[in-house]
PDBQT receptor file of N, H, CA, C and O in Angstrom, charges set to zero:
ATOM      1  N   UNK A   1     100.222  23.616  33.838  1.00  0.00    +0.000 N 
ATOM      2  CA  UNK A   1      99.172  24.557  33.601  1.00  0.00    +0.000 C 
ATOM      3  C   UNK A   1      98.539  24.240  32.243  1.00  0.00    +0.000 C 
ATOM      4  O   UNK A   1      99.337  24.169  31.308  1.00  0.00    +0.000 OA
ATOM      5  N   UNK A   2      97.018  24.001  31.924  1.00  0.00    +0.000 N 
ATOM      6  H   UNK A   2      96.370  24.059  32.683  1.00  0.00    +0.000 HD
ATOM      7  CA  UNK A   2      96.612  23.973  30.775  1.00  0.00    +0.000 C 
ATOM      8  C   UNK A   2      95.083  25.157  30.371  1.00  0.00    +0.000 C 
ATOM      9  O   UNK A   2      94.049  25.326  31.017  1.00  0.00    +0.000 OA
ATOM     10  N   UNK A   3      95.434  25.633  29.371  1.00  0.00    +0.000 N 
ATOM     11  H   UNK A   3      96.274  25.495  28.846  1.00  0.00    +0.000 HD
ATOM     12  CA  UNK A   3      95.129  26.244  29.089  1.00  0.00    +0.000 C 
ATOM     13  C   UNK A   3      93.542  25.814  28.998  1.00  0.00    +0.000 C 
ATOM     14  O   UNK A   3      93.428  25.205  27.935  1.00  0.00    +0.000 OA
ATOM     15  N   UNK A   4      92.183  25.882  29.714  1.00  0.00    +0.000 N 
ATOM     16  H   UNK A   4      92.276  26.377  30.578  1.00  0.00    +0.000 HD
ATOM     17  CA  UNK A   4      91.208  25.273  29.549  1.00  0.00    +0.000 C 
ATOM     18  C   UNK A   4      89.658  25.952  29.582  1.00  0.00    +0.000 C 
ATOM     19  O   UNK A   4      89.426  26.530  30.644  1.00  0.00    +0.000 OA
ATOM     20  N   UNK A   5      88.739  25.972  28.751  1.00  0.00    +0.000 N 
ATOM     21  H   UNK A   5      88.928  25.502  27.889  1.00  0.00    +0.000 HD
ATOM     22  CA  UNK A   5      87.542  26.687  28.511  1.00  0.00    +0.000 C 
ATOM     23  C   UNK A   5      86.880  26.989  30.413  1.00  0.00    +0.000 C 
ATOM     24  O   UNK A   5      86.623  27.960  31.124  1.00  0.00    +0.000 OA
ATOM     25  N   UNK A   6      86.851  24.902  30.570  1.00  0.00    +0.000 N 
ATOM     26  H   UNK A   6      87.060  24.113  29.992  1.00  0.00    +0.000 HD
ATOM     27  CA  UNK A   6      86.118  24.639  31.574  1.00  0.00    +0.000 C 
ATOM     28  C   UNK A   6      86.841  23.384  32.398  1.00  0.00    +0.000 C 
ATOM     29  O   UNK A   6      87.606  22.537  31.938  1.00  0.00    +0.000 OA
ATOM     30  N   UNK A   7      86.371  23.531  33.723  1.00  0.00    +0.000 N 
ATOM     31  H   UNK A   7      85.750  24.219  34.097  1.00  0.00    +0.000 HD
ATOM     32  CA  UNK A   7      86.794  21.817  34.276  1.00  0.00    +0.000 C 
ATOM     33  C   UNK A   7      85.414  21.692  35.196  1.00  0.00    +0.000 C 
ATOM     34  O   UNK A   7      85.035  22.526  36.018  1.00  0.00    +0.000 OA
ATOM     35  N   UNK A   8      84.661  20.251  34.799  1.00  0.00    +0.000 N 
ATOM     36  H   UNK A   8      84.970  19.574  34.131  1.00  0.00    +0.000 HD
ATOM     37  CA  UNK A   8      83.593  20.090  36.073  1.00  0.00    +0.000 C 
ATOM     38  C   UNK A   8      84.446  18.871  36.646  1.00  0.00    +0.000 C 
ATOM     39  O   UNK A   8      85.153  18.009  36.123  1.00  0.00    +0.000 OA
ATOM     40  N   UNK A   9      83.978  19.251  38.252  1.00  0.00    +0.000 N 
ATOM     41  H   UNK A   9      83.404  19.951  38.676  1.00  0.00    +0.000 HD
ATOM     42  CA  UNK A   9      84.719  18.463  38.845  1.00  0.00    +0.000 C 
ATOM     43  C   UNK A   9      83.638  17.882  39.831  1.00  0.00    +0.000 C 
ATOM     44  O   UNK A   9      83.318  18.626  40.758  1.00  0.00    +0.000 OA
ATOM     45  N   UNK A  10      83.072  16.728  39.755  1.00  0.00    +0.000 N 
ATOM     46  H   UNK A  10      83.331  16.124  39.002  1.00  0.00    +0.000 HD
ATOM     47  CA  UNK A  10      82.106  15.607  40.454  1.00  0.00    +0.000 C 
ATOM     48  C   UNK A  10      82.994  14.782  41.674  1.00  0.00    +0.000 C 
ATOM     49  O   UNK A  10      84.084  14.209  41.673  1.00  0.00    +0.000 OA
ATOM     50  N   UNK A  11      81.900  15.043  42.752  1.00  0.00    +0.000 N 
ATOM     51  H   UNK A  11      81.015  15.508  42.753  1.00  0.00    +0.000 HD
ATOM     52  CA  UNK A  11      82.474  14.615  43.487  1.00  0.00    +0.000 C 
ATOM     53  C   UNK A  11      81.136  13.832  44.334  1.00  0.00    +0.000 C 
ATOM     54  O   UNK A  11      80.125  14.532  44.290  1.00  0.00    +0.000 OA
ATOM     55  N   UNK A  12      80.958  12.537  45.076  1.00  0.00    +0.000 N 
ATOM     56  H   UNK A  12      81.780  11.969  45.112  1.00  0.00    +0.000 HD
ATOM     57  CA  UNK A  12      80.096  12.165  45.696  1.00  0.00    +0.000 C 
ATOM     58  C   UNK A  12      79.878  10.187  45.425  1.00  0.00    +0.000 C 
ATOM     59  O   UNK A  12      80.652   9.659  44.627  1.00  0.00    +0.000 OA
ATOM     60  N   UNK A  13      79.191   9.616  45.892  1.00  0.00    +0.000 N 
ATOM     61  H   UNK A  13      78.562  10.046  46.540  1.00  0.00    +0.000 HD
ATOM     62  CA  UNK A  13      78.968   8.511  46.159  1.00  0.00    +0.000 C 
ATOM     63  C   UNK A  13      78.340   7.765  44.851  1.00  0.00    +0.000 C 
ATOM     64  O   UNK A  13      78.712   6.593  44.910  1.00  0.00    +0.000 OA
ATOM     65  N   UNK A  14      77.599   7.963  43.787  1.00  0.00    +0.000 N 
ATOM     66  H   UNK A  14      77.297   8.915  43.739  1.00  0.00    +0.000 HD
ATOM     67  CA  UNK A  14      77.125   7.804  42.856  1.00  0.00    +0.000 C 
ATOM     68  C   UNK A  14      77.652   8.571  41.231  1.00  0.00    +0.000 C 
ATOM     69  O   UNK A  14      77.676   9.740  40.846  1.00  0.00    +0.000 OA
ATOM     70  N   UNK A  15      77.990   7.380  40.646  1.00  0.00    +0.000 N 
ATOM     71  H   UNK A  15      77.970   6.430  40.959  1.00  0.00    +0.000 HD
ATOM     72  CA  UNK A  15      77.667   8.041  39.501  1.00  0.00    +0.000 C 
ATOM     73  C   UNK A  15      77.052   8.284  38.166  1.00  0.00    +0.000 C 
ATOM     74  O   UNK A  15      76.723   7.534  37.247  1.00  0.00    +0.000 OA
ATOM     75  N   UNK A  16      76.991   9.798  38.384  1.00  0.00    +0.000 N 
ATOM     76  H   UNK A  16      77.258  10.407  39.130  1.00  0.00    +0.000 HD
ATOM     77  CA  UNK A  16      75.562  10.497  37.428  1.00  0.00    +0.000 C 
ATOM     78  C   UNK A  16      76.101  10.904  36.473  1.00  0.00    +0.000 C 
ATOM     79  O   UNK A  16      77.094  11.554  36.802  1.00  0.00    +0.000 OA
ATOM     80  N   UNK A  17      75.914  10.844  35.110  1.00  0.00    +0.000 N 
ATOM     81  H   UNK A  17      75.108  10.317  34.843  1.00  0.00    +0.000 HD
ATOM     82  CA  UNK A  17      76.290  10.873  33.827  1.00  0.00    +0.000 C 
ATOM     83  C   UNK A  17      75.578  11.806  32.632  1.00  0.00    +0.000 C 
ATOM     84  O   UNK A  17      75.672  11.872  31.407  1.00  0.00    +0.000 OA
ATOM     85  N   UNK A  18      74.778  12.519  33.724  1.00  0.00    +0.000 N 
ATOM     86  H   UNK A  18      74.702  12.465  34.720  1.00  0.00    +0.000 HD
ATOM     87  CA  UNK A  18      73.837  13.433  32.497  1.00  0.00    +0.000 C 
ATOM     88  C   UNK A  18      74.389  14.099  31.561  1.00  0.00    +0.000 C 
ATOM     89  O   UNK A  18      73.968  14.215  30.411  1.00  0.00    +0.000 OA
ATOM     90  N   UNK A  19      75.616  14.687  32.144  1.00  0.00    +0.000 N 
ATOM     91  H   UNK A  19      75.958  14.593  33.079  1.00  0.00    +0.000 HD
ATOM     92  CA  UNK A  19      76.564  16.016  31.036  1.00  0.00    +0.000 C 
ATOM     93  C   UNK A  19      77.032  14.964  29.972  1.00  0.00    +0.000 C 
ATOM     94  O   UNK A  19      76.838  15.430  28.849  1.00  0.00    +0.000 OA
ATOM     95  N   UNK A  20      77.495  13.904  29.938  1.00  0.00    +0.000 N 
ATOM     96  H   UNK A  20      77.652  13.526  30.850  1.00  0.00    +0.000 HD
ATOM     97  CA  UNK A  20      77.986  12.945  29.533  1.00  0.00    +0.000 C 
ATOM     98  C   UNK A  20      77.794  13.147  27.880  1.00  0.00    +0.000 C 
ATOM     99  O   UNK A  20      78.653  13.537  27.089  1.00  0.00    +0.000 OA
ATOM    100  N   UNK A  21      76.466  12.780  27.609  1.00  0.00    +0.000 N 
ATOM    101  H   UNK A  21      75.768  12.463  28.252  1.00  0.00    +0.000 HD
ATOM    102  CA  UNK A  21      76.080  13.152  26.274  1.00  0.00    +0.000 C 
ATOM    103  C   UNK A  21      75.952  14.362  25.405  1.00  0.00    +0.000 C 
ATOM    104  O   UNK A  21      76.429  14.531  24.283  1.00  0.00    +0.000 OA
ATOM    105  N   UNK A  22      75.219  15.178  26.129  1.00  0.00    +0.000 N 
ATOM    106  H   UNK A  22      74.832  15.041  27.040  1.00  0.00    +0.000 HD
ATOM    107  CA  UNK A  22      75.505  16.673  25.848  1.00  0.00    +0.000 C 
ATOM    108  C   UNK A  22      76.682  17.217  25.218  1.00  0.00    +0.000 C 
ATOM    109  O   UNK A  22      76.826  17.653  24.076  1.00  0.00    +0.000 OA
ATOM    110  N   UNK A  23      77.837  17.065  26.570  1.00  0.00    +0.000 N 
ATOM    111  H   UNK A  23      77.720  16.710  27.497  1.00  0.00    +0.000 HD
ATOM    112  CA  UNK A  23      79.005  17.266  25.985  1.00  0.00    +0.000 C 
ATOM    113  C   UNK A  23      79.827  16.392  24.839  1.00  0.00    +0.000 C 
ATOM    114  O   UNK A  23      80.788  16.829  24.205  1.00  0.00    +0.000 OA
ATOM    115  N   UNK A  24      79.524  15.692  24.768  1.00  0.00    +0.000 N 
ATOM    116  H   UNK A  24      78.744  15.337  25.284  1.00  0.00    +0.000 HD
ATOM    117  CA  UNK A  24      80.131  14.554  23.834  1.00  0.00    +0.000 C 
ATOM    118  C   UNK A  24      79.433  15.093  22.117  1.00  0.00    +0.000 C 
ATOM    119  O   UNK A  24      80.116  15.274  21.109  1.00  0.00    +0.000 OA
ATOM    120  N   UNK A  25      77.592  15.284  22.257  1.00  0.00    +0.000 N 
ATOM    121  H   UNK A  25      77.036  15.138  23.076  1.00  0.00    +0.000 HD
ATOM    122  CA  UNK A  25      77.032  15.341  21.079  1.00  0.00    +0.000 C 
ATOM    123  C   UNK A  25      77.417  17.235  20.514  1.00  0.00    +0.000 C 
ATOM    124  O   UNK A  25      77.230  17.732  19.404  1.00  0.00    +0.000 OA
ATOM    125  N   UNK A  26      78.135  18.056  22.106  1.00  0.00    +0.000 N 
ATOM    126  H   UNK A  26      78.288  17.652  23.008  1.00  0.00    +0.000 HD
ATOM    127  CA  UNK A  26      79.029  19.084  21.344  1.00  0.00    +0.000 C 
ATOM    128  C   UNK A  26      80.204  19.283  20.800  1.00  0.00    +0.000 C 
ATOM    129  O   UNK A  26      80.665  20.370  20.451  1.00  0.00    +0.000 OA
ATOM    130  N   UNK A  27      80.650  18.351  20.728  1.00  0.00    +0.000 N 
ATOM    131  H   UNK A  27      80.276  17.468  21.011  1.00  0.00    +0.000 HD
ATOM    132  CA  UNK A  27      82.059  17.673  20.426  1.00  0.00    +0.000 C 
ATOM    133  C   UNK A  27      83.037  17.915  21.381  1.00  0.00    +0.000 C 
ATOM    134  O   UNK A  27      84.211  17.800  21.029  1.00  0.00    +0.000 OA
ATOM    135  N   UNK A  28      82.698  18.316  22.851  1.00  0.00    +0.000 N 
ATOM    136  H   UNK A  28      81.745  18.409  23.137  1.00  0.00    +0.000 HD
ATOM    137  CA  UNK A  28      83.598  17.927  23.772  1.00  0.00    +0.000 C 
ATOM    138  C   UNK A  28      84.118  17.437  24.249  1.00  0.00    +0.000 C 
ATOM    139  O   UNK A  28      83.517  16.651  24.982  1.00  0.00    +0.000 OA
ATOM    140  N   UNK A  29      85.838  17.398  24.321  1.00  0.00    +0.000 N 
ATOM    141  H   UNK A  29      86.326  18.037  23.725  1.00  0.00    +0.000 HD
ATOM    142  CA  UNK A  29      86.526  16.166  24.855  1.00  0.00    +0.000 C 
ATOM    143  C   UNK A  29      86.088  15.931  26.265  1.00  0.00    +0.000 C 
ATOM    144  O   UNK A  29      86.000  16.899  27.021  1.00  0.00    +0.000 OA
ATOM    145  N   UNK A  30      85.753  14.502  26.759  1.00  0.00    +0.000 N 
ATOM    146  H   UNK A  30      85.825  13.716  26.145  1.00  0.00    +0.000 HD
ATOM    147  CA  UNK A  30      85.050  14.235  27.966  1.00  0.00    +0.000 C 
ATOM    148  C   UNK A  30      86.153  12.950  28.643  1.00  0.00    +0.000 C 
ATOM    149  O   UNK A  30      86.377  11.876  28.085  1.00  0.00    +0.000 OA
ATOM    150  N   UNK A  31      86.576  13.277  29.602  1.00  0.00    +0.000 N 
ATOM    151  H   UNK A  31      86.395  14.150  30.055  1.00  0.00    +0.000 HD
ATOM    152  CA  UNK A  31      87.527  12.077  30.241  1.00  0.00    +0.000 C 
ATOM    153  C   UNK A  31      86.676  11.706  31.479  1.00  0.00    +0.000 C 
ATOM    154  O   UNK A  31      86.272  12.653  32.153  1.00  0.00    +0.000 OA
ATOM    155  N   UNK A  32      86.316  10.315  31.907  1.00  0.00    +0.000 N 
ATOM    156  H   UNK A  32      86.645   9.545  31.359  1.00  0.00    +0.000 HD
ATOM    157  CA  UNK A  32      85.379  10.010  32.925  1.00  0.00    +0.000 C 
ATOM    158  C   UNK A  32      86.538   8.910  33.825  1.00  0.00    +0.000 C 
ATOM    159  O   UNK A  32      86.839   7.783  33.431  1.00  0.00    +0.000 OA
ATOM    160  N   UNK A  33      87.045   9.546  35.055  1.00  0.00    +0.000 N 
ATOM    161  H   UNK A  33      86.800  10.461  35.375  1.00  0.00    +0.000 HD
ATOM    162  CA  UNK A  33      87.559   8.948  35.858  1.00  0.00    +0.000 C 
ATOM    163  C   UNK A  33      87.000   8.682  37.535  1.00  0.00    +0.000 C 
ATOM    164  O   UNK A  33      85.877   8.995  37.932  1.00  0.00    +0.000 OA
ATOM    165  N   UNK A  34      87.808   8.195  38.163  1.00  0.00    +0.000 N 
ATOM    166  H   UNK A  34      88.719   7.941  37.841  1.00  0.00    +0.000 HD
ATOM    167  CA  UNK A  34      87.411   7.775  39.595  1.00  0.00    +0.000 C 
ATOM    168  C   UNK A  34      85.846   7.019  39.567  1.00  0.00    +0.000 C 
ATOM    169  O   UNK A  34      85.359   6.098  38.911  1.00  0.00    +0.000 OA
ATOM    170  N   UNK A  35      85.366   7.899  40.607  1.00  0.00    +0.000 N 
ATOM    171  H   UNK A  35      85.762   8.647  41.140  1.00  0.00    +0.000 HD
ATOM    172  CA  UNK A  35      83.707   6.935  40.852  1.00  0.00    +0.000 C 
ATOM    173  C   UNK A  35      82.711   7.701  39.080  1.00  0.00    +0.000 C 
ATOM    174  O   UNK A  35      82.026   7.078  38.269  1.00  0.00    +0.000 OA
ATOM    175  N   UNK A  36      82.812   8.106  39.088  1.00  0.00    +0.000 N 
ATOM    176  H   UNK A  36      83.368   8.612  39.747  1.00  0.00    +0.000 HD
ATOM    177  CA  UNK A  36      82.201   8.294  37.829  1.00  0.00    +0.000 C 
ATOM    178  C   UNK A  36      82.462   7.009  36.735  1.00  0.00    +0.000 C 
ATOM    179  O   UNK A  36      81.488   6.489  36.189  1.00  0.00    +0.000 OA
ATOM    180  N   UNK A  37      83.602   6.622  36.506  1.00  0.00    +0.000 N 
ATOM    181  H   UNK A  37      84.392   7.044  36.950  1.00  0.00    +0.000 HD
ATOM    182  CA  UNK A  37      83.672   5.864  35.485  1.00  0.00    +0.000 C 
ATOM    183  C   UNK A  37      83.808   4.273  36.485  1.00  0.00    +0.000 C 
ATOM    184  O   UNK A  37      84.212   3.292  35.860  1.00  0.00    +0.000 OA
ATOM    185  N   UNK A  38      83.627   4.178  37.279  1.00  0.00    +0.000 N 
ATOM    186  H   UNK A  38      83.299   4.975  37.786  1.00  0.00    +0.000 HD
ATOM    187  CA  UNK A  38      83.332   3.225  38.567  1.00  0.00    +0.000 C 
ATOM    188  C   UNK A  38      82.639   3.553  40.060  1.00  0.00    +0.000 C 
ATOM    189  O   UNK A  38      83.170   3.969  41.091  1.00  0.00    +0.000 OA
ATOM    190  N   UNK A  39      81.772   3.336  39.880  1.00  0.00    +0.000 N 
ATOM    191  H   UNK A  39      81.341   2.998  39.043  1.00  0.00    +0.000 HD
ATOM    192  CA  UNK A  39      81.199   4.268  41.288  1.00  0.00    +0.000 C 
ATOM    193  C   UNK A  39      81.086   3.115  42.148  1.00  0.00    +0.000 C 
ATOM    194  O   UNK A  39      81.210   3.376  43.345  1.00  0.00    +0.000 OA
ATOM    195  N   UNK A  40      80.835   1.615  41.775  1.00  0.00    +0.000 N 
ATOM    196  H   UNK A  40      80.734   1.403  40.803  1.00  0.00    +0.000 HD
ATOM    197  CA  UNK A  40      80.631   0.288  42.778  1.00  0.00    +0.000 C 
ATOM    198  C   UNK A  40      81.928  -0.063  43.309  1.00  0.00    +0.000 C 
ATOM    199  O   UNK A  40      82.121  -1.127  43.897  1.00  0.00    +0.000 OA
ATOM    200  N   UNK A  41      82.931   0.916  43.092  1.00  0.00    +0.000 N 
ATOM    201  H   UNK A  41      82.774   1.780  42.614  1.00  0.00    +0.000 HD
ATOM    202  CA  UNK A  41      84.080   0.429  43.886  1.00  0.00    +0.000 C 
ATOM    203  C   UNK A  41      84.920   1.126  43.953  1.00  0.00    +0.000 C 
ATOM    204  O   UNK A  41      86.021   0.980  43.422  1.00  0.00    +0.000 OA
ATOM    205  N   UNK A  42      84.387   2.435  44.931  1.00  0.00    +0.000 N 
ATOM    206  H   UNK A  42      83.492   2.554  45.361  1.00  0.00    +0.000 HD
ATOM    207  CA  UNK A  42      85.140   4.040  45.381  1.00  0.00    +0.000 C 
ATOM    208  C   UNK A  42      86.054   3.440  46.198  1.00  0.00    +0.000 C 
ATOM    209  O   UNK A  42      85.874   2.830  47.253  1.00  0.00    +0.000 OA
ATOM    210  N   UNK A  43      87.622   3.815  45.254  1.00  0.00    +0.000 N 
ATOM    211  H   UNK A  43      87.769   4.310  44.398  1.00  0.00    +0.000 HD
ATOM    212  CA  UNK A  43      89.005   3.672  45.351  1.00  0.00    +0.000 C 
ATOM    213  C   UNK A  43      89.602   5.206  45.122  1.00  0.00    +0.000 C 
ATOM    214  O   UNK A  43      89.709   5.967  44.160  1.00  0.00    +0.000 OA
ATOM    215  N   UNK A  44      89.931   5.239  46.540  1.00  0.00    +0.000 N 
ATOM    216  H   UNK A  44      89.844   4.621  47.321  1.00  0.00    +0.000 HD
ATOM    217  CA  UNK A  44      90.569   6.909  45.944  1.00  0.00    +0.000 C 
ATOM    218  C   UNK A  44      92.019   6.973  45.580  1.00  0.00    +0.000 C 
ATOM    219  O   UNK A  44      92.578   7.998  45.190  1.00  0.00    +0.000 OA
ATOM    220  N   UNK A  45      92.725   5.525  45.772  1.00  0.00    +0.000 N 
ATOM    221  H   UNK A  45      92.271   4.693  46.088  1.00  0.00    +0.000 HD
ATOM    222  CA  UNK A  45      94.313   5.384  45.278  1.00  0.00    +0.000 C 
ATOM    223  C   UNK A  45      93.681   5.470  43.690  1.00  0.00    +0.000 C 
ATOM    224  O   UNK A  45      93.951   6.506  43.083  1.00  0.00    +0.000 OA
ATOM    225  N   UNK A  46      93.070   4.711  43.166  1.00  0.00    +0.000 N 
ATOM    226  H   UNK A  46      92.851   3.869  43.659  1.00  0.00    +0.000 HD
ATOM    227  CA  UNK A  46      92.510   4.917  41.388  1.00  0.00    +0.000 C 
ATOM    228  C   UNK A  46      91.946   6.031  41.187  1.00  0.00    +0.000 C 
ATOM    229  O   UNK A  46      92.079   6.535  40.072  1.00  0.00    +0.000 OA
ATOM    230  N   UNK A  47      91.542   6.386  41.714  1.00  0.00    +0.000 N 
ATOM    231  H   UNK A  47      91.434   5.975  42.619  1.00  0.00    +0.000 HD
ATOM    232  CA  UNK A  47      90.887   7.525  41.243  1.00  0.00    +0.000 C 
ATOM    233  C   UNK A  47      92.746   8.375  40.949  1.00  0.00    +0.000 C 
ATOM    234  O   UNK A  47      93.522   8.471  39.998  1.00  0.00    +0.000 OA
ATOM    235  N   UNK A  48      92.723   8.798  42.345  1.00  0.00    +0.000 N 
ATOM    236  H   UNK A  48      92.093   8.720  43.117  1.00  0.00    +0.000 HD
ATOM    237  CA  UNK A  48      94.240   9.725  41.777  1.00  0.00    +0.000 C 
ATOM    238  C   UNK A  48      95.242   9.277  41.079  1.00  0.00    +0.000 C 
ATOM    239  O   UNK A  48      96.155  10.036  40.754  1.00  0.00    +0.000 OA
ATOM    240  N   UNK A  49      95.230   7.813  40.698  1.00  0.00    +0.000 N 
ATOM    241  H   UNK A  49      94.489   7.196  40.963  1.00  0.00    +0.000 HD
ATOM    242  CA  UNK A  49      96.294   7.180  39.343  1.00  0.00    +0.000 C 
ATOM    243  C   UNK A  49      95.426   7.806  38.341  1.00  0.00    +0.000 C 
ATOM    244  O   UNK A  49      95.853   8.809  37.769  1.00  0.00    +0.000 OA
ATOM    245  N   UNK A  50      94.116   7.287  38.016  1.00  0.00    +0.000 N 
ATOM    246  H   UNK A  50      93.770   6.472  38.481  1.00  0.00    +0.000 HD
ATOM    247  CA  UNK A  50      93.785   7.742  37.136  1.00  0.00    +0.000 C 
ATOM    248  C   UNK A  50      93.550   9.219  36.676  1.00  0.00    +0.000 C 
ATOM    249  O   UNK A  50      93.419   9.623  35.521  1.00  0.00    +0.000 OA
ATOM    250  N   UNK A  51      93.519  10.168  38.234  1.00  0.00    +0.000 N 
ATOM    251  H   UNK A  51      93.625   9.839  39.172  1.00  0.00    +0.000 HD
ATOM    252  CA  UNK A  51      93.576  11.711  36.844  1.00  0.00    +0.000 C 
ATOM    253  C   UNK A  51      95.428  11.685  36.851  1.00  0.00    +0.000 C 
ATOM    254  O   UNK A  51      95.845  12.574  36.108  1.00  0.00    +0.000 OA
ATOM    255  N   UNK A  52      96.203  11.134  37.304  1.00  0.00    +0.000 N 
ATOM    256  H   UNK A  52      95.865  10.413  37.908  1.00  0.00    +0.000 HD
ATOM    257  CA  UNK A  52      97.566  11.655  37.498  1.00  0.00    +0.000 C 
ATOM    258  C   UNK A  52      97.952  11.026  35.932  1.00  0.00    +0.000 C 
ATOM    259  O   UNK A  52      98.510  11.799  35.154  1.00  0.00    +0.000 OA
ATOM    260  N   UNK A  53      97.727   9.975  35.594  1.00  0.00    +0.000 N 
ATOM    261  H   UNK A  53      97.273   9.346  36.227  1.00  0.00    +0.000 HD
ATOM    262  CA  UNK A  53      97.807   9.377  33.738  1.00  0.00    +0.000 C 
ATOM    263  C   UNK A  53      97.113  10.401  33.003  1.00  0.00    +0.000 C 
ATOM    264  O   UNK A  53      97.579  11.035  32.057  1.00  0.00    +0.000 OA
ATOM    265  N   UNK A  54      95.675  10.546  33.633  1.00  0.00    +0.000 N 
ATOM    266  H   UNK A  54      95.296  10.031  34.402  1.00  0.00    +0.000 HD
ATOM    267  CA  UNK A  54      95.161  11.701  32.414  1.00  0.00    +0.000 C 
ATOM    268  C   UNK A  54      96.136  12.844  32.197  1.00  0.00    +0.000 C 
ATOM    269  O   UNK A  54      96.754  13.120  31.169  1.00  0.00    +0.000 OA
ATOM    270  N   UNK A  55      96.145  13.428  33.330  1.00  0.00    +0.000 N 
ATOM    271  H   UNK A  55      95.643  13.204  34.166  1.00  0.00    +0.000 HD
ATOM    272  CA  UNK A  55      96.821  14.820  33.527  1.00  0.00    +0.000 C 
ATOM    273  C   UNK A  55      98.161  14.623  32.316  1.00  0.00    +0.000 C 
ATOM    274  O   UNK A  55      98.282  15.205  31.239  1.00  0.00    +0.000 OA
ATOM    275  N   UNK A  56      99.065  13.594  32.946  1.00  0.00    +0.000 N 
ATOM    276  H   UNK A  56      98.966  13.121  33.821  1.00  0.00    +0.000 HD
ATOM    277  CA  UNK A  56     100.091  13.166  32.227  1.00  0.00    +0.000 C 
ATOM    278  C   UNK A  56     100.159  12.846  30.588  1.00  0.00    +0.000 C 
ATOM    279  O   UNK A  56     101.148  12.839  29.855  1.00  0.00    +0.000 OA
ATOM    280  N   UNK A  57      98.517  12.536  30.216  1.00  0.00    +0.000 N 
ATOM    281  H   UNK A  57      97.713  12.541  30.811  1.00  0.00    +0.000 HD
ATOM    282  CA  UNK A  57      98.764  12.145  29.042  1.00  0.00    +0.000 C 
ATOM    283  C   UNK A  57      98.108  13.727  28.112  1.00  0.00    +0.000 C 
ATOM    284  O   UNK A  57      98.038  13.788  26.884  1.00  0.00    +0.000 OA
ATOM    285  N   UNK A  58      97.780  14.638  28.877  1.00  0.00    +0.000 N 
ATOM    286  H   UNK A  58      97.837  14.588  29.875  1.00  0.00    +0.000 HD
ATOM    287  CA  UNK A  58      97.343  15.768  27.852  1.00  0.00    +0.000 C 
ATOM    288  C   UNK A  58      98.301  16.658  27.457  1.00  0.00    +0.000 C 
ATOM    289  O   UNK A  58      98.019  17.556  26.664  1.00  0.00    +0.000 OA
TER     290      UNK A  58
């Protein structure tokens, strides 16, 4: 369980990066996994390694 303001959770074929800066130039911590931080090669075994490390590493 973590204690958290917000979670956006993107889901779809492309990825769109608008919040990206916004949140970043508010000093929000921003973690960009699965098709977001690779969208030319939607892997859903990576995708769920990669939030299962995030998750793991907060």
């Amino acid at each position: 369980m973590l204690a958290v303001d917000s979670i956006v959770v993107c889901a779809g074929q492309e990825s769109v990066r608008d919040l990206l800066a916004p949140l970043e130039r508010a000093g929000t911590a921003v973690h960009i996994i699965g098709g977001a931080d690779e969208a030319s090669e939607l892997d859903a075994k990576r995708a769920i390694e990669q939030g299962t490390r995030l998750a793991a590493s907060l």
